[in-house]
ROSE-4610 file (N, C-alpha, C; in Angstrom, 1 decimal, always signed):
// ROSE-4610
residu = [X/X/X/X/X/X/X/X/X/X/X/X/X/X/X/X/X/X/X/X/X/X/X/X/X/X/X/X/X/X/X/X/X/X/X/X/X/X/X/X/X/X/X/X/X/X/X/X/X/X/X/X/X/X/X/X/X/X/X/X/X/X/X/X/X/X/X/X/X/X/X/X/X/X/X/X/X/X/X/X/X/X/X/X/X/X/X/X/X/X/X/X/X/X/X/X/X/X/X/X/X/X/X/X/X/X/X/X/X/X/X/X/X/X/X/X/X/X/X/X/X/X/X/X/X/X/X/X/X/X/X/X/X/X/X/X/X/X/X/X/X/X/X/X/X/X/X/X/X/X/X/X/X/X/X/X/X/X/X/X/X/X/X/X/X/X/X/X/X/X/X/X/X/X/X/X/X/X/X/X/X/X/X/X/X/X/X/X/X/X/X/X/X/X/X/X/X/X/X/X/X/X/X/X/X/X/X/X/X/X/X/X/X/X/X/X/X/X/X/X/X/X/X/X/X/X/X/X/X/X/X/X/X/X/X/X/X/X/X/X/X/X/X/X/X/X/X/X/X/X/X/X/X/X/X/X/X/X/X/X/X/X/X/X/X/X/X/X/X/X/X/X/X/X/X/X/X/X/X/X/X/X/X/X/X/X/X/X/X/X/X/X/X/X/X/X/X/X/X/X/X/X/X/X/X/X/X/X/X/X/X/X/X/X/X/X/X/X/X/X/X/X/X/X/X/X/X/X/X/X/X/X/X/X/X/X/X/X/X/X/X/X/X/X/X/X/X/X/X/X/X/X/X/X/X/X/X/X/X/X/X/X/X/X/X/X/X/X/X/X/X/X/X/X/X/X/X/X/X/X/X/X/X/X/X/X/X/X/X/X/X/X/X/X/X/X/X/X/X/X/X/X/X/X/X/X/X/X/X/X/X/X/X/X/X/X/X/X/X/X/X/X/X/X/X/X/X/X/X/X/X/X]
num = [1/1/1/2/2/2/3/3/3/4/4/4/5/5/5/6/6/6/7/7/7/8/8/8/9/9/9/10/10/10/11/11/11/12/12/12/13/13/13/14/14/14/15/15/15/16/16/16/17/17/17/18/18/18/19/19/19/20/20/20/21/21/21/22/22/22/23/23/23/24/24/24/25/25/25/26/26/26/27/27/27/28/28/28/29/29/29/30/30/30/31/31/31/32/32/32/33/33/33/34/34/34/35/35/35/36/36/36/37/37/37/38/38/38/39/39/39/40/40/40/41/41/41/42/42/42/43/43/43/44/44/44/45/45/45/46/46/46/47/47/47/48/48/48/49/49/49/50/50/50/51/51/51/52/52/52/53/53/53/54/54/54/55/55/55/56/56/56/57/57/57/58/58/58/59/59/59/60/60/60/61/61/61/62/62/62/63/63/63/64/64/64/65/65/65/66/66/66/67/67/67/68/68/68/69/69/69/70/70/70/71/71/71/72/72/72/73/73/73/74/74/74/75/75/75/76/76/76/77/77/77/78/78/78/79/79/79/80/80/80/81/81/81/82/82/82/83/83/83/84/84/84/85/85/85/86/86/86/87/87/87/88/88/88/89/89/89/90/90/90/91/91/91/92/92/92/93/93/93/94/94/94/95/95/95/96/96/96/97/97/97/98/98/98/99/99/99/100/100/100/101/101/101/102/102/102/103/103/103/104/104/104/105/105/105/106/106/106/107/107/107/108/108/108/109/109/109/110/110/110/111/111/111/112/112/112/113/113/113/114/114/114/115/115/115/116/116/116/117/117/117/118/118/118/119/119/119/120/120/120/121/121/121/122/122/122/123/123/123/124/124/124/125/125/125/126/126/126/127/127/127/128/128/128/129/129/129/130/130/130/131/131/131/132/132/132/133/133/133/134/134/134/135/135/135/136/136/136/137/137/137/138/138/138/139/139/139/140/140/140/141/141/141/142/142/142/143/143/143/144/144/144]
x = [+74.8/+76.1/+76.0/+75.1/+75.4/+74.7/+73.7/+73.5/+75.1/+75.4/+76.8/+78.0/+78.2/+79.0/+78.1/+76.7/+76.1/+76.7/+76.8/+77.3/+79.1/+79.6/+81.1/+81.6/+82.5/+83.3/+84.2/+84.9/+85.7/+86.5/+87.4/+88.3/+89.3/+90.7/+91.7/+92.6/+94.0/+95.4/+96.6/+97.6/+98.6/+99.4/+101.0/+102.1/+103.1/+103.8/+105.3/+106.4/+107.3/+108.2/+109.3/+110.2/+110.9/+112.6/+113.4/+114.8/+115.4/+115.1/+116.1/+116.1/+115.3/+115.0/+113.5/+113.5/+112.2/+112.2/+110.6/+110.6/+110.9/+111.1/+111.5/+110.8/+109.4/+108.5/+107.9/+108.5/+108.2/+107.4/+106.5/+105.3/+104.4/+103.9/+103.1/+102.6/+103.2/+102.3/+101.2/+101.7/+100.4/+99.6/+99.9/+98.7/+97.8/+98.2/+97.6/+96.5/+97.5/+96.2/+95.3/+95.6/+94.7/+93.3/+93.6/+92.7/+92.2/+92.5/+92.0/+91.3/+91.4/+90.8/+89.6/+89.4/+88.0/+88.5/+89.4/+89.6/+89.6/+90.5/+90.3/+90.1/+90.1/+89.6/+90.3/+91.5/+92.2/+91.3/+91.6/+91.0/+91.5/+93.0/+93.7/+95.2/+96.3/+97.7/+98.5/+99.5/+100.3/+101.6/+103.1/+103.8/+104.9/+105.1/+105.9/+107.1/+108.0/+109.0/+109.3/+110.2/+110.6/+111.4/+111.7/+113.0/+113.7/+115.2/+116.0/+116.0/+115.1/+114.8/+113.4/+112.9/+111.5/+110.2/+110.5/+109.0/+108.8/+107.5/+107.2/+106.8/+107.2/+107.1/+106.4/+105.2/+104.8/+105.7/+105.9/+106.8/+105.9/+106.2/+105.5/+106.1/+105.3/+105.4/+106.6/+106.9/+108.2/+109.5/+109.0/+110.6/+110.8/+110.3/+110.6/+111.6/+112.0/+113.8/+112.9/+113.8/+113.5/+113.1/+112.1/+111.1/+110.3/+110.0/+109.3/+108.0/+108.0/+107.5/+106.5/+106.6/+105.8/+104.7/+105.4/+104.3/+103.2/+103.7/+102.8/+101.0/+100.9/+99.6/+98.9/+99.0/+98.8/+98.8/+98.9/+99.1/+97.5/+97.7/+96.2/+95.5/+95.4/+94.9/+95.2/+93.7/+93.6/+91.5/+91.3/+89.9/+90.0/+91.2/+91.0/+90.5/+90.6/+90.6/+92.3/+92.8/+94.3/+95.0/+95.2/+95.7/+97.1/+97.6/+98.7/+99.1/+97.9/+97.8/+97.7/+97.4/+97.5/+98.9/+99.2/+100.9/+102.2/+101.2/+102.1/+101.7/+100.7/+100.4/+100.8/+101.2/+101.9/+103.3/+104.1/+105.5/+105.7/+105.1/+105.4/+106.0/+105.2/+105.8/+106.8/+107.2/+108.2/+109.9/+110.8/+112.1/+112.3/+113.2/+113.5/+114.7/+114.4/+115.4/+114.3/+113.3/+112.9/+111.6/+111.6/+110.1/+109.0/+107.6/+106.7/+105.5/+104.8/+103.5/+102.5/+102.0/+100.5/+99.1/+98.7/+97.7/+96.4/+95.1/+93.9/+93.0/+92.9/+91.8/+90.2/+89.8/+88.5/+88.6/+88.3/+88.2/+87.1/+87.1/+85.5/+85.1/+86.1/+85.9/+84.7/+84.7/+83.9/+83.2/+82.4/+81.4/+80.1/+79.5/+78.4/+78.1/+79.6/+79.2/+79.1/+79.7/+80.0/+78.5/+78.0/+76.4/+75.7/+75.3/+74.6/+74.9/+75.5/+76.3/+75.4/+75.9/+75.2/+73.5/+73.2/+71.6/+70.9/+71.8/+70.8/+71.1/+71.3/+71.9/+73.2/+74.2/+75.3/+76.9/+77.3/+78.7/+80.2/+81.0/+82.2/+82.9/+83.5/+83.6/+85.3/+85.7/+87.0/+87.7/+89.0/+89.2/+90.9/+91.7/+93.0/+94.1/+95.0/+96.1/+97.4/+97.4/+98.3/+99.9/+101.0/+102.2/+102.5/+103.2/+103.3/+105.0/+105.7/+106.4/+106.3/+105.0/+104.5/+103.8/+103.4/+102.7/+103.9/+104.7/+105.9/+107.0/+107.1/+107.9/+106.2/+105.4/+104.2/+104.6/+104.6/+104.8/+106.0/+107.2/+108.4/+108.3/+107.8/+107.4/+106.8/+105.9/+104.9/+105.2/+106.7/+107.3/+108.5/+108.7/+109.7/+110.1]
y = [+60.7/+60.7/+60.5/+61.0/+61.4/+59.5/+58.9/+57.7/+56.6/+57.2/+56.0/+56.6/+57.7/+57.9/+57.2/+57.4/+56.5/+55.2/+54.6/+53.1/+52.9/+53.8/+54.0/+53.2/+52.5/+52.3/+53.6/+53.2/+54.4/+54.4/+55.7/+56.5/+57.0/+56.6/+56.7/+57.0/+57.1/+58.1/+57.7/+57.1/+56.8/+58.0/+58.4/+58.7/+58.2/+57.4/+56.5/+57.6/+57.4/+57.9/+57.3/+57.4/+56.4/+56.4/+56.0/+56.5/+57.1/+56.3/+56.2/+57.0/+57.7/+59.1/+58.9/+57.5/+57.7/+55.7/+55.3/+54.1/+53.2/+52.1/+51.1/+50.2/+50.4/+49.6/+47.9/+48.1/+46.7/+46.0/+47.1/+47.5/+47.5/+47.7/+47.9/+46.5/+45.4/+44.4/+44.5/+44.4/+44.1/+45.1/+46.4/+47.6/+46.7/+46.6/+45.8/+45.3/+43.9/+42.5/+43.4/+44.4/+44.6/+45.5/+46.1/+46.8/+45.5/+44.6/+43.4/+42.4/+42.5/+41.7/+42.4/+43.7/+44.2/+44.9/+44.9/+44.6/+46.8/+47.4/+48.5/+49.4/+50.8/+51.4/+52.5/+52.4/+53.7/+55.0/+56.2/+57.2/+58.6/+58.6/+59.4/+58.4/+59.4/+58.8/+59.9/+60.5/+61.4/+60.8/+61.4/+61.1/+62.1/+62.5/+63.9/+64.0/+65.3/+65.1/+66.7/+66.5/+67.5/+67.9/+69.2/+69.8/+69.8/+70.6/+70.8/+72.0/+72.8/+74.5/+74.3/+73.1/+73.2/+73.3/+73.3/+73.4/+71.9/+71.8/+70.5/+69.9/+69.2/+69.8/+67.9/+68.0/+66.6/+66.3/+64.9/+63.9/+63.2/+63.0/+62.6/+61.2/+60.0/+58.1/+58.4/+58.9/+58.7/+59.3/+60.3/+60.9/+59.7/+58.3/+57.8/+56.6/+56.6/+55.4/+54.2/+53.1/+51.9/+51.5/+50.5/+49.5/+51.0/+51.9/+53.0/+52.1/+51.4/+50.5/+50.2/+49.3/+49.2/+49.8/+51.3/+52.6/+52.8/+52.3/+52.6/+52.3/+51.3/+50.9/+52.4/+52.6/+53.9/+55.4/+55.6/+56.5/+57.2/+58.0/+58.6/+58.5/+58.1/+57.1/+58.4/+59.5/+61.2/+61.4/+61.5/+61.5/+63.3/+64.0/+65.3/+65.9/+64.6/+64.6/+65.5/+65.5/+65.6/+67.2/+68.0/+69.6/+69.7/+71.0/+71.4/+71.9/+72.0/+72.4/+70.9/+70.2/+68.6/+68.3/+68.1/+68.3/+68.4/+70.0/+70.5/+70.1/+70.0/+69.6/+68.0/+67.0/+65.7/+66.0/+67.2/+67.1/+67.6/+68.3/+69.1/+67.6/+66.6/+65.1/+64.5/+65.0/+64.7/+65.5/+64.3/+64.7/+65.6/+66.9/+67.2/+66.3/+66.6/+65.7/+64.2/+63.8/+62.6/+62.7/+61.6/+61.5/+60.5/+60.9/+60.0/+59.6/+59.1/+58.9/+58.9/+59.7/+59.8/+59.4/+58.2/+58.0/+57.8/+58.3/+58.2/+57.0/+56.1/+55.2/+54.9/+54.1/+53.4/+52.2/+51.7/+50.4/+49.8/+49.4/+49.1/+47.4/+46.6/+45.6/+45.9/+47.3/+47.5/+48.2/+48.3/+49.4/+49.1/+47.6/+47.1/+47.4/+47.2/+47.5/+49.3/+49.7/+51.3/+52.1/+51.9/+51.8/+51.7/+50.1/+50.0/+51.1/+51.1/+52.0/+53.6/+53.7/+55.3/+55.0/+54.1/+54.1/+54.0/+53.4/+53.4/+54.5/+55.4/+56.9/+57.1/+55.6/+55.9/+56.9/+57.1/+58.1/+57.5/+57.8/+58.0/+59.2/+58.9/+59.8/+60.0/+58.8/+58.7/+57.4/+57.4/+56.3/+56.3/+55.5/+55.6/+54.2/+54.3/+53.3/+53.0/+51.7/+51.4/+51.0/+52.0/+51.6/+50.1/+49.3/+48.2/+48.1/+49.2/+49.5/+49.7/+50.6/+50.5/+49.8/+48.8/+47.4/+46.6/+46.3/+45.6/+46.3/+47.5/+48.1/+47.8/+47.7/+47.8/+45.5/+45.5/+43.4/+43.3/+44.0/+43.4/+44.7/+45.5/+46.0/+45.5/+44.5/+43.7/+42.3/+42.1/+40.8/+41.0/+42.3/+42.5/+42.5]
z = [+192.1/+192.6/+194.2/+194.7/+196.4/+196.6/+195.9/+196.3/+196.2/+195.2/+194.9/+196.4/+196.5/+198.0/+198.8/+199.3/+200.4/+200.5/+199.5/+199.4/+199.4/+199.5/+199.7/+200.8/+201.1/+202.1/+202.6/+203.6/+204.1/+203.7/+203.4/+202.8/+203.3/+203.0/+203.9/+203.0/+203.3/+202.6/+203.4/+202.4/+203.2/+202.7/+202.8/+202.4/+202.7/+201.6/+201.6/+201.1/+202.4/+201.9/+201.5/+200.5/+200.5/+200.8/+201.8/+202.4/+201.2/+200.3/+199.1/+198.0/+198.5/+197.7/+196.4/+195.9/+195.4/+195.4/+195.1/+194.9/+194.0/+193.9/+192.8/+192.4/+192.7/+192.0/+192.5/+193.6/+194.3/+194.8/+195.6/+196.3/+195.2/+193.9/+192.6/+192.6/+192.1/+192.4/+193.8/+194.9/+195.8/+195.7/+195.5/+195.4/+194.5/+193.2/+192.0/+192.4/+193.2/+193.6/+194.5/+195.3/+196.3/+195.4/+194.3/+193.2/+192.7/+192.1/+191.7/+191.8/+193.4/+194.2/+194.9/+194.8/+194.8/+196.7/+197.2/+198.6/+198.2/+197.6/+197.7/+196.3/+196.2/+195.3/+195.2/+194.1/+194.1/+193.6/+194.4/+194.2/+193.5/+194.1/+194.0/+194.0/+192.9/+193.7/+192.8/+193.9/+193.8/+193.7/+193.1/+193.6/+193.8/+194.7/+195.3/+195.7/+195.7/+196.0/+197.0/+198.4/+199.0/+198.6/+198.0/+197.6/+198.7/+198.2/+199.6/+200.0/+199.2/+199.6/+200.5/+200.3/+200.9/+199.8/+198.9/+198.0/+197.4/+197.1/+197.2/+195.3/+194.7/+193.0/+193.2/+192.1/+191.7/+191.2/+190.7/+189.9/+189.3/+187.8/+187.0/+187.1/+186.4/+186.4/+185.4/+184.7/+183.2/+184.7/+185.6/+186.6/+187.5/+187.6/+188.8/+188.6/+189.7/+188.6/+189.2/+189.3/+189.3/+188.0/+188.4/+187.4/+186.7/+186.2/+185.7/+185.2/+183.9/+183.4/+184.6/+185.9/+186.7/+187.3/+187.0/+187.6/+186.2/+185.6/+184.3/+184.7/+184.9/+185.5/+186.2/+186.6/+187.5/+186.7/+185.6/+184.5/+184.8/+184.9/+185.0/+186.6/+187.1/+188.3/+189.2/+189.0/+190.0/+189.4/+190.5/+190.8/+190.8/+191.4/+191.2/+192.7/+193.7/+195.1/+195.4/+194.9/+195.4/+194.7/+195.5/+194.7/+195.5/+194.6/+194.7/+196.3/+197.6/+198.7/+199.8/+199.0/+199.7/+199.5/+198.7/+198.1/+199.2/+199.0/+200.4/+201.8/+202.1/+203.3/+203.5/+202.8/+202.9/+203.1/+202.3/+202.4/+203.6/+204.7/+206.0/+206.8/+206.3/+207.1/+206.7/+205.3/+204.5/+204.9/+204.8/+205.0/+203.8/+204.2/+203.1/+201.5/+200.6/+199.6/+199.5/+200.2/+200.2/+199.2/+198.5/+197.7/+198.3/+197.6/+198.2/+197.4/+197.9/+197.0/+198.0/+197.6/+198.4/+197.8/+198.3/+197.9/+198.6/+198.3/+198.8/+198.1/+199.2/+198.7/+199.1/+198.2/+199.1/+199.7/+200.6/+201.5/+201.2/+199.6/+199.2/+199.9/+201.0/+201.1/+202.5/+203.0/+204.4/+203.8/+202.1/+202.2/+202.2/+203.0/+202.8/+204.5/+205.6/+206.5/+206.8/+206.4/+206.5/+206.2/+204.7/+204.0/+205.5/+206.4/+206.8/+208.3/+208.5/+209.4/+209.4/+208.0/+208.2/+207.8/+207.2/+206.8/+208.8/+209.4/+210.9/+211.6/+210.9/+211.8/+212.2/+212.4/+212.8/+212.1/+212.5/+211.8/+212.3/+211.4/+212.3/+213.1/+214.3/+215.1/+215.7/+214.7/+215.0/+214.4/+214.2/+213.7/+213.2/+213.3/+213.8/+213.4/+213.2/+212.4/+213.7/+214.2/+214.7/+214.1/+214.1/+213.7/+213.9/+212.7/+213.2/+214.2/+214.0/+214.9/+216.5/+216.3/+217.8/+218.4/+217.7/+218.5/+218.8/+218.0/+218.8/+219.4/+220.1/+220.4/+222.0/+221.8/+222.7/+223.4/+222.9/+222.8/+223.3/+222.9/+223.5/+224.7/+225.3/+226.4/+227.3/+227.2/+227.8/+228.4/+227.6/+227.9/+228.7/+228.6/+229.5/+230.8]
């Protein structure tokens, strides 16, 4: 096992929340192609809901409106990376009354460079996601 992590790409976790109180299945095709196409590697995927008392309760693929049918793909899809304390530590970011899905992936398209990375001694030490909000809120600042 510890040789198959050596060869891992890096491992990252978004959380979507969605205005509308939960998703409609739209976004499922591209996650898809993006599993399909070998680019990443789902690990985990939650999908959660903020009460309006504050407690944070899973939601099962049959509780989620839209396309449901769509989430189906994803039925099972928990490595067992993801507990009832991650849950809550995603909803602290979460509006209350809003739902989300949290999911943790692999970036198996970088794990040949990542592999050679740590085989020459090197590590990560940091590493960070630019809003695409904030780049152009950064660009129409810049032109101003």
């Amino acid at each position: 096992m510890s040789e198959e992590i050596e060869e891992m790409g890096p491992v990252d976790y978004v959380l979507v929340e969605w205005s509308d109180n939960e998703p409609t299945g739209e976004a499922i095709p591209y996650l898809v192609d993006l599993v399909d196409s070998g680019l990443i590697r789902i690990l985990d995927l939650a999908f959660i809901i903020k009460n309006e008392d504050g407690s944070v309760s899973a939601m099962d693929i049959s509780d989620l409106g839209g396309d449901s049918e769509s989430f189906a793909v994803f039925e099972g899809a928990s490595s067992g990376l993801l507990d009832e304390s991650d849950h809550a530590e995603a909803a602290e970011a979460l509006e209350t009354g809003k739902a989300a899905a949290l999911l943790v992936y692999e970036n198996t398209w970088a794990a040949p460079f990542a592999s050679a990375v740590r085989r020459s001694g090197g590590q990560l030490v940091a590493s960070g996601r630019i809003p695409v909000q904030a780049l152009i809120a950064s660009l129409d600042a810049a032109e101003a």
